[in-house]
C-alpha positions as YAML, in Angstrom:
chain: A
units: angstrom
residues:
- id: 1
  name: UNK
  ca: [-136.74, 36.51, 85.42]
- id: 2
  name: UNK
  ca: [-134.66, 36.24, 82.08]
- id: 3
  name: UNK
  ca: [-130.97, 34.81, 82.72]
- id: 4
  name: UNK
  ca: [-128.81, 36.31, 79.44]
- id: 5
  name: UNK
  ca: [-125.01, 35.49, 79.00]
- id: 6
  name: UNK
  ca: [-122.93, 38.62, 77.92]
- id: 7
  name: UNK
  ca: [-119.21, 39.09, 77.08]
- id: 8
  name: UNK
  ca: [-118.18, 42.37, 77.72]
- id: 9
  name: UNK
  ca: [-114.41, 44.04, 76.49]
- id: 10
  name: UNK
  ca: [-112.33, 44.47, 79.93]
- id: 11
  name: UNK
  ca: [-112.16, 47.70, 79.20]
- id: 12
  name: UNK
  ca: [-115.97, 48.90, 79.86]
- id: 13
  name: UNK
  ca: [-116.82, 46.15, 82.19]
- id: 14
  name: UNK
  ca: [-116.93, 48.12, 85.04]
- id: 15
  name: UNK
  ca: [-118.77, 51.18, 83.54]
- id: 16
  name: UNK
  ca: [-121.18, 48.01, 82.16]
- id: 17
  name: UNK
  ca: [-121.40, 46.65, 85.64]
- id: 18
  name: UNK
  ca: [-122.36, 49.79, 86.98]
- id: 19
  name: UNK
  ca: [-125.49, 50.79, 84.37]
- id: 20
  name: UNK
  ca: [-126.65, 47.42, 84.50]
- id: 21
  name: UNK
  ca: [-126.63, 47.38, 89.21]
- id: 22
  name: UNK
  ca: [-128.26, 50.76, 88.88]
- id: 23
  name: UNK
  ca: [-130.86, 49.06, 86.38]
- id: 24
  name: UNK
  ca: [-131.70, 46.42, 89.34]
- id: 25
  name: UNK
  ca: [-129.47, 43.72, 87.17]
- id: 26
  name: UNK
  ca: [-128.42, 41.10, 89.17]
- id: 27
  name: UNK
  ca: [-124.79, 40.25, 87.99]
- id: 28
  name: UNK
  ca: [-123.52, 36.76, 88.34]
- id: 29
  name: UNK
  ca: [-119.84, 35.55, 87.67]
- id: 30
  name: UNK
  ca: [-119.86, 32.41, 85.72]
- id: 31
  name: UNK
  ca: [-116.68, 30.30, 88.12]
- id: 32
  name: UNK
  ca: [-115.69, 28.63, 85.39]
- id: 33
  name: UNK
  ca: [-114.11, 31.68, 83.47]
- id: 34
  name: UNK
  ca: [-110.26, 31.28, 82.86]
- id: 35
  name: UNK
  ca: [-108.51, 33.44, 85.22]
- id: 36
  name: UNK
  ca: [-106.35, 36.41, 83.73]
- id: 37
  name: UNK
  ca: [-103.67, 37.32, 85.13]
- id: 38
  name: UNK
  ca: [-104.65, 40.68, 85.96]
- id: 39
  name: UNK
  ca: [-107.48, 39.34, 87.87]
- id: 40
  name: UNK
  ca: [-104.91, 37.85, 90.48]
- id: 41
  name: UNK
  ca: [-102.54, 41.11, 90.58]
- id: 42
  name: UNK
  ca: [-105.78, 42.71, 91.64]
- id: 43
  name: UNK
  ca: [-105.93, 40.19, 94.28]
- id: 44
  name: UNK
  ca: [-102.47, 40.03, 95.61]
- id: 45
  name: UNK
  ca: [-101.13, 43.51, 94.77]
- id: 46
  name: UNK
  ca: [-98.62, 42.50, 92.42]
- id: 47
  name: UNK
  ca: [-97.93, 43.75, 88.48]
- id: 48
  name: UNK
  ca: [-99.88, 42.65, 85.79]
- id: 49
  name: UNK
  ca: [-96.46, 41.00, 84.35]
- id: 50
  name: UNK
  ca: [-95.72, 39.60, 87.93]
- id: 51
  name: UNK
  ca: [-99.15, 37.74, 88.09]
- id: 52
  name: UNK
  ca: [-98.55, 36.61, 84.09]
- id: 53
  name: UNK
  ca: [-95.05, 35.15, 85.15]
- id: 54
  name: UNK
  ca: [-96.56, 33.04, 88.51]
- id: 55
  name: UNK
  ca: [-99.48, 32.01, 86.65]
- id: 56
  name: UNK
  ca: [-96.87, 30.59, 83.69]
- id: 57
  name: UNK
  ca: [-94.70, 28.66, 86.55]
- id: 58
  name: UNK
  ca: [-98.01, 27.20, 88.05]
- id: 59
  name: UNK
  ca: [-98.85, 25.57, 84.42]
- id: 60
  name: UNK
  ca: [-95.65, 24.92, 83.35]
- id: 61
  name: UNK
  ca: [-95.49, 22.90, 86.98]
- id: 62
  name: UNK
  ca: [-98.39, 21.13, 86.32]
- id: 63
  name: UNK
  ca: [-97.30, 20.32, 83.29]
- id: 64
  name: UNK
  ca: [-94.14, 18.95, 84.06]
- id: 65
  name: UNK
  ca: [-96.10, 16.71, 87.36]
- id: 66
  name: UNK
  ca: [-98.88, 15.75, 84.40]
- id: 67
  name: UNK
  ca: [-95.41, 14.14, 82.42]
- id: 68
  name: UNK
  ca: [-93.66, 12.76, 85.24]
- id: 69
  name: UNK
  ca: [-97.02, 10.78, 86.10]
...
């Protein structure tokens, strides 16, 4: 079996996903990827701008406990 890496626009990945499962493709998430904030409003239930604005108070945390350290 061939392992390929592909990036795909957001906007087709699910159509992509689909051809490629009914193909027999095995599709693998790589858990590195960067989280977008749309990928936790899907999680939580919560606007796209809502999951933007939590995700900017998480790093700007961090950032300020990375300074104070």
């Amino acid at each position: 079996m061939e392992t390929l890496v592909i990036n795909i626009p957001d906007k087709k990945s699910t159509l992509v996903k689909q051809i490629l499962k009914g193909l027999g493709v095995t599709i693998k998430s790589e858990t590195n990827d960067q989280k977008k904030p749309s990928d936790y409003a899907k999680a939580v239930n919560m606007s796209k701008a809502d999951a933007k604005k939590m995700l900017d108070d998480i790093s700007e945390s961090r950032n300020e406990w990375e300074r104070d350290i």
